[in-house]
Structure formats: structure tokens, C-alpha cells
N, C-alpha and C positions, 0 to 999 in steps of 0.2 A: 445507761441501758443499752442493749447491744440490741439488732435488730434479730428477727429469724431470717433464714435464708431467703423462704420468700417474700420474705419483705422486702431485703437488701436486691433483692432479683429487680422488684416492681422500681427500686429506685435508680437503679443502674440501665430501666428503660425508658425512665422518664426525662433524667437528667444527669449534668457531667456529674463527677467526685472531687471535690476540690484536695487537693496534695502539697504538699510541703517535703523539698528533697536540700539535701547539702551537700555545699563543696567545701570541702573543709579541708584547711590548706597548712600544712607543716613549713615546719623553718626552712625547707629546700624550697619549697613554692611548689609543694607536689601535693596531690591529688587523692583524698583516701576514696577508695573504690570496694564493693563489696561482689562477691559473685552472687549471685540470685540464684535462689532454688524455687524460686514460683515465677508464672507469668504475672507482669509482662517481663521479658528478658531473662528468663529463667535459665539459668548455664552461663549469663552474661556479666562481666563486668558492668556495675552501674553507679550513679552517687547511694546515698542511702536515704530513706526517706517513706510516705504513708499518708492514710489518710486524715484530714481535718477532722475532729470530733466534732459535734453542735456544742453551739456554746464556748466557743474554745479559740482566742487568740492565734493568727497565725505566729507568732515568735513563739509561744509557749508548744503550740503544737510542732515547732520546728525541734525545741529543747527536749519533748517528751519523744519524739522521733528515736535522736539520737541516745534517749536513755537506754528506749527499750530495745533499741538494736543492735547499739552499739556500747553499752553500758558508759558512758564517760558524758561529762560535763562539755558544753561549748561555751564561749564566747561568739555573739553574734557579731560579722560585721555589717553587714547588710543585705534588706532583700537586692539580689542582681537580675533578676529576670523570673520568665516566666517560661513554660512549653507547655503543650496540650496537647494530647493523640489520642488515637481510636485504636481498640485493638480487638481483635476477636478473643474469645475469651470460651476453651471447650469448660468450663469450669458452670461458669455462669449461664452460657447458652443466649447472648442477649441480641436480639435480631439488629444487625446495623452496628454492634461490637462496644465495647465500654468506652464511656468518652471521659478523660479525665485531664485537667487543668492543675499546672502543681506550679506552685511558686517557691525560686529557689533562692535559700540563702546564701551567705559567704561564712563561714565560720571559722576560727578555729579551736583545735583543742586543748585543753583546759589538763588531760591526761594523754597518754597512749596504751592505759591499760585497757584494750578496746578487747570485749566479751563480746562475741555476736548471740542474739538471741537464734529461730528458728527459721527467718526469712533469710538468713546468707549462708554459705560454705565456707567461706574463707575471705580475707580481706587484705588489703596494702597499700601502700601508696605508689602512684604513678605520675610520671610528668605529664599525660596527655588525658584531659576529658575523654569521654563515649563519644565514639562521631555520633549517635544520634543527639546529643545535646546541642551539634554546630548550629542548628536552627532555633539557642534560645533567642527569645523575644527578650532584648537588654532591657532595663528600664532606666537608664543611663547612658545618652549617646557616646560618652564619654572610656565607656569600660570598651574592653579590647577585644 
């Protein structure tokens, strides 16, 4: 069940959006990135990734992610972190800006027949994450 606008509105004033984004990393150790045609980062290189449904597994909602975005299967390797920001949002109008929490996987792909759905412009691989992700929250002291 999808909500109405203003319902989705009442929710995005009450509390964060939980997200689930990937890095999904090819045989070179590089990086697939998508361009964003919406906020946030619209015009931006970014990972790919969306909202949690209710009811709904973070892994499953990482794999249904990349279905509908990227049309191709992953292999999970692990969740690696986490990031959360505020953004303003002229879309939404939400006083104090959308707060959203996304937990991010490691993946890789499974294909590279990668169909973007309506949320990217174009896509590829790169050697360098988004510098705003330099602030993920590792969940592994261990990762680099």
C-alpha cells in the first residue's frame, strides 16, 4: 500500500526514512555510481539505493533496490555502515528538512547488464566513492 502525499508529508515530519544504498564493487575494486535526476543530489554522482518498505528485510530491501534501479541481481557482502542527513526538500516543503538514515551494503554484481530505471541519467564505475559518504559511520573498525 503506497501512502498519499499527504500522508508521506505527515511522515517525513514526524520521523527519519530508513534507506538502504550500495556499493557495489567490480573486478577492478571500482565503484558503480549513478547520476541522480531527483533530490537529494540530483545532477550528482551517487551509490544507488531507496526507501525501506514496512515489513521488509533490510537485505531484501537492499536486493529489491538494485532491481528496480538498476535491473541486475547482487550478491551481498556485507552491511559496512551507515550515514544519515537532513535535507531540505522544495518538493516536500518539510519544516526542519527530511531526515533520513540509510544503511549501506557492500555488494557485488551478479550481471552488468545494468537498465536504469527513472531515478538516474546515466551510470559507471569509478575508483573514488562521493566525498559526502567520507563521513560513513563503519560498523567495523576494521574496514578502511
Amino acid at each position: 500500500m503506497r501512502l498519499s502525499p499527504e500522508a508521506y508529508r505527515q511522515v517525513l515530519e514526524q520521523v527519519p526514512i530508513l534507506c538502504v544504498d550500495g556499493v557495489i564493487i567490480n573486478q577492478k575494486g571500482q565503484f558503480l555510481l549513478v547520476r541522480r535526476r531527483h533530490e537529494p543530489y540530483r545532477g550528482e554522482w551517487w551509490i544507488p539505493g531507496g526507501r525501506v518498505l514496512k515489513g521488509e528485510r533490510l537485505e531484501e530491501a537492499f536486493k529489491r533496490k538494485m532491481r528496480e534501479e538498476l535491473s541486475i541481481e547482487v550478491k551481498i557482502l556485507a552491511p559496512i555502515g551507515y550515514y544519515e542527513e537532513r535535507h531540505e526538500s522544495e518538493e516536500w516543503g518539510v519544516p526542519g528538512g527530511v531526515h533520513a538514515v540509510s544503511v549501506v551494503f557492500c555488494a557485488l554484481p551478479l550481471s552488468l547488464d545494468v537498465r536504469l530505471d527513472d531515478q538516474s541519467s546515466e551510470w559507471g564505475f569509478f575508483g573514488d566513492l562521493p566525498a559526502g559518504l567520507k563521513g560513513l559511520g563503519r560498523f567495523h573498525a576494521w574496514l578502511p
